[in-house]
C-alpha positions, 0 to 999 in steps of 0.5 A: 509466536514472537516477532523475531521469528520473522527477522531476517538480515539484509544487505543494505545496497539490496535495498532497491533505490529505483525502479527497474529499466523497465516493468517487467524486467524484474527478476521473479522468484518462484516457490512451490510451496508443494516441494519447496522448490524455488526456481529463479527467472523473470517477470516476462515468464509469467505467462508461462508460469501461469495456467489457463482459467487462472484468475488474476485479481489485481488492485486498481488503487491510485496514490495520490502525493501525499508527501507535503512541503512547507514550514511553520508560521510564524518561524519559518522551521522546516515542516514535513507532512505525510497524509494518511486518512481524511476524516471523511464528512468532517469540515471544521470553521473558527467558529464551532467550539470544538478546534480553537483556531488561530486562523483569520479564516472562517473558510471550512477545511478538509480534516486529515490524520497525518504523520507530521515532522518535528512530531514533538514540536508540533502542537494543537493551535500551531499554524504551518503552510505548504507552497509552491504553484498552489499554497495549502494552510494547516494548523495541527487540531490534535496531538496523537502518538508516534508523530501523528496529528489531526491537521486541517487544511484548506487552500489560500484561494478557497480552490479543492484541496484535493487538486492542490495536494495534487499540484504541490504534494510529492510522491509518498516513496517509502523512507528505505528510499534514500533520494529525494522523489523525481518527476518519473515517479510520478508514473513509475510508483503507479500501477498500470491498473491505478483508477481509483485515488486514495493510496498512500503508497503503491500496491508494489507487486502490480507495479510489473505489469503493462499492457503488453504482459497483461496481452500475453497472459489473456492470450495464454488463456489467463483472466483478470479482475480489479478490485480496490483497496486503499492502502493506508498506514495500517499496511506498512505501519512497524509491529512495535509488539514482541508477539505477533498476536498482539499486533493490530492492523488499523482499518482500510477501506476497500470496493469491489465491482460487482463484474469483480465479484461475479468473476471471482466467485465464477472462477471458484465455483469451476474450480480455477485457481485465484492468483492475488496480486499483492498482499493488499488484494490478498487481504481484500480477498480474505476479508471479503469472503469471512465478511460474507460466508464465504462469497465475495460479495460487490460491494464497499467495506473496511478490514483490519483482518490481520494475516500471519502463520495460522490464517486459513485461506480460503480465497487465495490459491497464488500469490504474486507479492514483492520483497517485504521488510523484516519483521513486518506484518506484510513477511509475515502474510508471505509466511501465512500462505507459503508457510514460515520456513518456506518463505524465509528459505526463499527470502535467504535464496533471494539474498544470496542471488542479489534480488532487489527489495523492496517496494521497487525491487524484484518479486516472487511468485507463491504457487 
């Protein structure tokens, strides 16, 4: 299967730069994947547009700013750092063998993956400082590919990193957005369900839902259950292969509550319908259930589960997902479930009707 089959053309100024009015005034796409039928309405309709018993799962994941700012010592050059992963349990001082370090400090750090720009300039042993109400020190401790870098980091005053990041850091906005990040996205660019930090970008189908919808829908007789994934790099990360096979997701961790699981599988065993929110939760679902014969089981793990034409689904019966980029693993997860042809049609009908993309743009309902 080649990654070309998933491309698609799209007009740039389709490309959503903010977010709608408000949540739930985006428009929803419908497909029927039994028909083929795409019906064009709104978010407000959901209610209506799902059945009493349905299940919806939703992701409780929080982002956390990222998106750092600062420059190079001793030069002064502009320095732009996306934090991806912790290296959890990793604390490294100038005094262990492993890191040569430069710095005139013994305190222990916190290790991070990163993208780092100017990725070609950057270098093990160089220093960089991220400013502003609190300052964070780094110096780059390997050199990966594709602009990545193992970094160590630690506050001038010996204070949590984490609450630094949070003081200084900006909003992760994906890069098709072309503005600078504002105050409001601090909110906007988070879900209603977000509890659990640890997200580098938003699980953008649940970015439609606010208090007063999830009201109507249990009113309507619809459910819902939380689980957690953390979405990192390996969900947005480009397909650089030709064929989709070939691909690889890296891993993410994820949790879920036993109240989610104990919902979940109530919910199968009487025969209701499992509405995902997100490809992200789709792939927790999925990963979940082959990771324990079938069940979803509480509890914490990671996946790398990769999702495209030919996965069978054994946990998801709808889907409720944003617009996604061509070519990329989450068009082709769409694919997997409403099958390629369908889902393209409704990608071209989208188009033609002028829906925003993207991660703050309109969405579609597979049912």
């Amino acid at each position: 299967m080649h990654v070309s089959d998933f491309d698609f053309d799209l007009p740039p100024e389709l490309i959503a730069q903010a977010p709608a009015v408000d949540r739930t005034s985006a428009r929803l796409l419908h497909l029927d994947r039994a028909t083929g039928a795409i019906v064009h309405t709104s978010i407000s309709a959901l209610p209506e547009l799902l059945s009493a018993g349905d299940l919806l799962v939703v992701n409780n994941t929080r982002v956390f700013p990222a998106r750092l700012l600062g420059h190079r010592v001793p030069s002064g050059g502009a320095v732009e750092c996306l934090l991806v992963k912790k290296e959890v349990g990793i604390l490294f001082t100038k005094s262990e063998k492993r890191i040569p370090t430069s710095f005139p400090d013994d305190r222990p750090g916190e290790v991070w993956e990163a993208l780092m720009h100017p990725g070609q300039k950057l270098r093990p042993g160089d220093r960089v400082v991220f400013g502003g109400v609190r300052t964070i020190l780094g110096e780059i401790l390997e050199r990966h590919y594709f602009g990545r870098r193992l970094v160590r980091l630690w506050t001038e005053d010996g204070s949590s990193v984490d609450e630094a990041i949070d003081a200084i850091g900006h909003v992760p906005l994906p890069p098709y957005i072309k503005r600078p990040d504002l105050e409001s996205d601090r909110d906007r660019y988070q879900t209603v369900f977000a509890r659990e930090r640890g997200s580098v970008a938003a699980p953008t189908a649940g970015l439609h839902f606010t208090p007063e919808m999830l009201a109507a829908l249990r009113q309507n007789g619809v459910e819902t259950a939380e689980i957690t994934l953390h979405v990192g790099y390996g969900t947005f990360q480009p397909v650089r292969v030709d064929r989709v096979e070939d691909h690889r997701v890296e891993a993410e961790s994820y949790d879920i509550p036993p109240r989610a699981a104990s919902a979940i599988d109530a919910a199968r065993a009487g025969g209701r319908r499992i509405v995902a929110v997100g490809t992200t939760t789709t792939r927790t679902l999925e990963a979940a259930a082959s990771a324990n014969a079938g069940r979803i089981a509480a509890g914490a793990g990671t996946t790398d589960l990769f999702i495209y034409p030919g996965f069978r689904f054994g946990v998801v019966g709808a889907l409720m997902t944003n617009f996604h980029l061509p070519r990329s693993s989450l068009l082709m997860l769409v694919a997997a479930f409403a099958g390629r042809d369908l889902a393209l049609n409704a990608y071209h009908a989208a188009i033609a009707e002028r829906y925003r993309f993207y991660s703050y743009g309109d969405a579609m309902l597979i049912t």
